[in-house]
N, C-alpha and C positions, 0 to 999 in steps of 0.2 A: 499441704505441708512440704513441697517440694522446693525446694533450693534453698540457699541462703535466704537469712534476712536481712532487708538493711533498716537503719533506724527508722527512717521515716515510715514505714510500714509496722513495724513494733512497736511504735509508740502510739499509731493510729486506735491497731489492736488493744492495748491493755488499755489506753486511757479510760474506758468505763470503769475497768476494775480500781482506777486509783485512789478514788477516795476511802476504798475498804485499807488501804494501805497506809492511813497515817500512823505514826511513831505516838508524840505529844500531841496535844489541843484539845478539841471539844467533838462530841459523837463519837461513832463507832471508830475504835483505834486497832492495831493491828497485834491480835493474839492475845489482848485485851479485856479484860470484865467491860459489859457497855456501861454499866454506874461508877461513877466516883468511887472508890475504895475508901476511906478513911483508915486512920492507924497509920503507927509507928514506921517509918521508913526503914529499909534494909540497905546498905549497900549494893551497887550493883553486881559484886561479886556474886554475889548469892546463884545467880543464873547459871553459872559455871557447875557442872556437876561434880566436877574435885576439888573445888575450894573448902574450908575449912566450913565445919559446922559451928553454930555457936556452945554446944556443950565443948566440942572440940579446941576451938576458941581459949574457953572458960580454965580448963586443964592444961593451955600450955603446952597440948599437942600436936599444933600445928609444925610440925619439924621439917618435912618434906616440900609441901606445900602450905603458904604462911599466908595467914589473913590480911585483907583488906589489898589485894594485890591491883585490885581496880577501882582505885574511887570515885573514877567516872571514867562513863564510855560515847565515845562519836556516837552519830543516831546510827550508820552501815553496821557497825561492831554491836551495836544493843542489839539493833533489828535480828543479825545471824544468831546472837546469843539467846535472845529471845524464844526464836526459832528451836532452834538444837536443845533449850529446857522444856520446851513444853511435848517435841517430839520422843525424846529420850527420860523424861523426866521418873526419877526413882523416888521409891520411897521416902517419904518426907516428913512424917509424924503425924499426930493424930487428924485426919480430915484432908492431910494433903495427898492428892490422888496422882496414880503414877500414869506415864502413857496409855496407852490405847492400847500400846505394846508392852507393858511392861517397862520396868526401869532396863534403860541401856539396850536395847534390840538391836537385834545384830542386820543390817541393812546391806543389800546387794543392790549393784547398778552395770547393768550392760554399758560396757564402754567401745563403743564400734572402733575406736582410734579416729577421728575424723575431728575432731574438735568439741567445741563445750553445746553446739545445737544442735546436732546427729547424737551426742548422749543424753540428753535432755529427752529426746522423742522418741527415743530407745527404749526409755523405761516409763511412758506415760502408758498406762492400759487405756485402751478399747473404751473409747463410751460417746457419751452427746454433751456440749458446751453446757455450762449449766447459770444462772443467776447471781449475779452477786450476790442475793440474802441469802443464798444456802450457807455462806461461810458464816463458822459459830459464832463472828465476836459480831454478829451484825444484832444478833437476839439476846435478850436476856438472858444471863447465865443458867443453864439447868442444876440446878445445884441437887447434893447428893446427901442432904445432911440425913436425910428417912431414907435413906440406901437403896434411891433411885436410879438405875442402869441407862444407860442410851446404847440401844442396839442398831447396828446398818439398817440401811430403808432395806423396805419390805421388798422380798427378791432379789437384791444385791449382797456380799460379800463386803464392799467396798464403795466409798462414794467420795464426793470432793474433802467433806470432812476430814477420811482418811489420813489427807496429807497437809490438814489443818486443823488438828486434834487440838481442846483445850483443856488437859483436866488439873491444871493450876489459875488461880484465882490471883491475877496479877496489874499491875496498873504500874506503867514507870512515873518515875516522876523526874523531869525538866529543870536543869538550870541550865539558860543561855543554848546554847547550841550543844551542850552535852545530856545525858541521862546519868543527874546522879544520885537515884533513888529506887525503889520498887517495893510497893508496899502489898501482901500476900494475904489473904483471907482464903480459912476451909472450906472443904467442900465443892470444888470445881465438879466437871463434868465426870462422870464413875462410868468409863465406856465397858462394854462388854460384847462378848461374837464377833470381834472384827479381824478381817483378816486381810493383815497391810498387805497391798499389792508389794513391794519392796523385800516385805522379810519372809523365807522358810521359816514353812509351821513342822509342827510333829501333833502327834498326838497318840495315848498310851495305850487306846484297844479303839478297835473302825465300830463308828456310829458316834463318839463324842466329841467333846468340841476340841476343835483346832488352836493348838498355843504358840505365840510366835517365838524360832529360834532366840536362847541369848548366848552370846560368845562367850568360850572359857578364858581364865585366864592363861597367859601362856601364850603361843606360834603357832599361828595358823598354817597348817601343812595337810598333804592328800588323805592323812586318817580324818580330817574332818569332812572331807568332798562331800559323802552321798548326804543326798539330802538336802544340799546345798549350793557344789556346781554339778553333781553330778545326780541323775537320778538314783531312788534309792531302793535296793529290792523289795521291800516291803513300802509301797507307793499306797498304799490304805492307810499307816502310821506317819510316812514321811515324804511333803510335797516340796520341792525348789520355791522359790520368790514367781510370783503370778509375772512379773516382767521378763525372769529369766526363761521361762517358759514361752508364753506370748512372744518374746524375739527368736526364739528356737524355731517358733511355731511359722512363721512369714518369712525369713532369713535362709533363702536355700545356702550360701556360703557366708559363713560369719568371717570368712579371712582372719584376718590377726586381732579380732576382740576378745574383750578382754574382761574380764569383771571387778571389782572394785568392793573390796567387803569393809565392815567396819562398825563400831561397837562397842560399846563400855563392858566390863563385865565386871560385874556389882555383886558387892553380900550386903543385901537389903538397903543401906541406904551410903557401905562403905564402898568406892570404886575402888576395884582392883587394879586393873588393868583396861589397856586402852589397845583393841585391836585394829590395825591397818595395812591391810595387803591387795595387793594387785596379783589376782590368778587365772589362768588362759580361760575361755569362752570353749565349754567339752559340747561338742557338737560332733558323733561318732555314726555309724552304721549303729544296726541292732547288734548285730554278732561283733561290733569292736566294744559297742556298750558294753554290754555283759561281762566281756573279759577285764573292763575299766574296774567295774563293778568289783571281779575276782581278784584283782592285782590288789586292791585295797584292803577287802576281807582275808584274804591270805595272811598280808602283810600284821593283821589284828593279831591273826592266829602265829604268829611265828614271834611277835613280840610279845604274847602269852607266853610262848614256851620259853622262850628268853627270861623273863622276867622269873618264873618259875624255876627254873635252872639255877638262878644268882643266891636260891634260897638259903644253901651252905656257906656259901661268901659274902652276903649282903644282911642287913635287918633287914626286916620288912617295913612298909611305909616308903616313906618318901624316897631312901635311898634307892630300893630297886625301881620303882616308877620312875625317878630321873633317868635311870639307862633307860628305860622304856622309852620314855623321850626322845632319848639321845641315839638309841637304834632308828626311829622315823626320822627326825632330820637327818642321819648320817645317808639315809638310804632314799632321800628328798630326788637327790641329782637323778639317781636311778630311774625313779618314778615317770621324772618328766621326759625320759626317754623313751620312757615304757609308751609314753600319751602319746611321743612325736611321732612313734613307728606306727602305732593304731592309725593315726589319722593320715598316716601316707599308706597307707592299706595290709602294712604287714600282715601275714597269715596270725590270728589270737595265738592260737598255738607255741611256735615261736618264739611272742613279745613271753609268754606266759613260764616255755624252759629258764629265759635268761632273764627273768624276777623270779624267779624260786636261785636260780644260783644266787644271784644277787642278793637275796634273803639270805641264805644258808653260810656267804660270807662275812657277812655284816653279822648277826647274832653269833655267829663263833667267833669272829674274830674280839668283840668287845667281849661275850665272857672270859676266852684266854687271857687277853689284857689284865682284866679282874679277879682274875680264878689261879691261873699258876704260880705270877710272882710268889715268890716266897713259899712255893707250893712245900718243899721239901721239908721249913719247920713247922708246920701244921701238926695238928694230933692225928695220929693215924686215921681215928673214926671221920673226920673232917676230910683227910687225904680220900679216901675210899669213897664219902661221899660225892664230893667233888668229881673223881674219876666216872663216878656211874650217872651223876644228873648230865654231864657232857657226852657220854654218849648217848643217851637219852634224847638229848636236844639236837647232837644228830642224826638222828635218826629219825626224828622228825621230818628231817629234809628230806629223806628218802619214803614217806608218806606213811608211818609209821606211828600208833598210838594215836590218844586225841587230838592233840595239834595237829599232829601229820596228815589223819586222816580227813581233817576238817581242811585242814592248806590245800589239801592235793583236789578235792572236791571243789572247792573255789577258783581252782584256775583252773578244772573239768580235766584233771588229769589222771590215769589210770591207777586204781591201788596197788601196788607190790601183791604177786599174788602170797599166798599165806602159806608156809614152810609145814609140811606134813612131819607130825610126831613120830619119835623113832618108836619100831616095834619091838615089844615088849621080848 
């Protein structure tokens, strides 16, 4: 796998695999039922995971995103879309089955910076070349209608399937040099236990199965890391992506890689939001880990107190969770300074004083914004309140009460010893 490649070497290689790769024709087609489908044609939009539904359609709701936005696709453009429905594919109504992962799975890829064949071979796991019949559209479809599961091969995790999952029952359909049809039938493949090399899982108590990460919606920022680029303290609950580990694992210096996240995040069959972000490759000591680890969990516990604080000045709901929000990205910049100093060997300690200041300025500073204006016409009982939930909050920075005491324990720093009662 060493060096570049040039065409005439890549083409030598794949040419076996090419006939599992036709678009239109006759035989095994690519991500394809291997029988003729019959029935009703769809537009090609259909493939798109935020094109308009047809009840959606029907209602006149399409306002955002409008129907029929493709009524036909190049074979390059079906082939990706293709692709990207059957890997990401969400709930679809009765009989149509989602990923392998889930609708919309949130997918990680080690990006070395080197170009598009050094990230390709970054993220391939560990194994042996395998047949071209293993790929599913070469067999007859397994269908799910008696709520038949297809589990990984015996002793793997993962296998070529993985990364060519079919659990929608589709067949394009051909005019001229375009695709402008696709016609769907229930019941595809109902996969179960699999655990994509690509995506972090979690999982809610150690001994049960493994579920693959989905992205929220909303900005991907360091409160999301553990578990994801960063390991996570409870690694029996929460495992990284099998590639991001696996390149951790061979890779004594990752230099300036990078990772590449990205993801739909779905309410059942509605897409939310569309995640896509590029974030550094955390590759630390043990003792900068851990502190990586404490910078983030502090940060939970300080945006708790925060948030908590706002209770006299904000409703509850969405209003105070958006400061909640708006404290992690305010304190984003901070963060990646926190990572730059770890990984040029600063003492934890240190990186650990000046993100608790860092904290303690940023949560005061946005409740004052929030809390004083207009402090003077307020009702007394409001004014009073106000007064005691801000010193409350900080006091927290000085590792005091719950928050305090859980912040100060996250970045392994000494409690305040405790002020002896006056005698009686």
């Amino acid at each position: 796998m060493g060096g570049s490649p040039d065409p005439d070497r890549l083409r030598a290689r794949l040419a076996p695999l090419a006939p599992a790769f036709n678009l239109p024709g006759e035989g095994p087609l690519f991500l394809q039922d291997l029988e003729r489908l019959e029935g009703e044609a769809n537009p090609p939009d259909m493939l798109f995971i935020d094109s308009a539904g047809a009840n959606t359609a029907r209602n006149n709701a399409d306002l955002m995103v409008h129907r029929e936005r493709y009524p036909a696709l190049e074979a390059g453009l079906a082939a990706m879309a293709l692709y990207a429905f059957q890997a990401h594919a969400p709930s679809g109504g009765a009989g149509n089955r989602t990923s392998m992962r889930g609708g919309g799975p949130l997918v990680t890829l080690v990006d070395p910076g080197q170009g598009l064949w050094p990230l390709i071979w970054a993220n391939v796991p560990e194994g042996t070349p395998q047949a071209v019949a293993c790929l599913p559209w070469m067999a007859p479809t397994r269908l799910s209608d008696k709520g038949a599961q297809v589990v990984p091969p015996q002793g793997a995790t993962f296998g070529p399937e993985a990364f060519f999952g079919m659990p929608r029952r589709l067949r394009l359909i051909a005019g001229g040099d375009l695709v402008t049809g696709v016609v769907q039938k229930p019941w595809g493949t109902n996969y179960a236990g699999w655990m994509h090399p690509l995506s972090p899982h979690y999982r809610l108590k150690a001994g049960e199965e493994w579920w693959p990460v989905h992205p929220r919606a909303g900005r991907f920022g360091y409160r999301h890391w553990l578990g994801i680029l960063a390991e996570a303290p409870d690694t029996a609950l929460r495992e990284r992506a099998a590639c991001l580990r696996a390149y951790g694992g061979r890779v004594r210096d990752p230099g300036g890689a990078t990772v590449l996240l990205a993801g739909w995040a779905m309410d059942n069959m509605k897409p939310r939001d569309f995640t896509l972000s590029v974030q550094p490759f955390v590759a630390l000591p043990d003792e900068a880990a851990d502190m990586l680890t404490g910078l983030v969990e502090a940060a939970e516990q300080a945006a708790l107190a925060l948030r908590a604080a706002l209770e006299p000045v904000l409703a509850g709901g969405e209003a105070r969770e958006a400061q909640r929000e708006a404290f992690y990205a305010e304190t984003e910049p901070a963060f990646g300074a926190a990572l730059a100093a770890l990984k040029a060997g600063e003492a934890p300690a240190g990186v650990a004083a000046r993100w608790l200041a860092e904290l303690q300025r940023a949560a005061l500073a946005r409740f004052d914004a929030l809390a004083l204006p207009g402090l003077d016409r307020r009702e007394t009982d409001t004014i009073r309140a106000i007064v005691e939930v801000r010193g409350f909050l900080a006091m927290a920075f000085r590792g005091y009460g719950k928050y305090g005491g859980t912040m100060f324990g996250k970045l392994q720093m000494p409690l305040p010893a405790k002020k002896k009662g006056r005698a009686a």
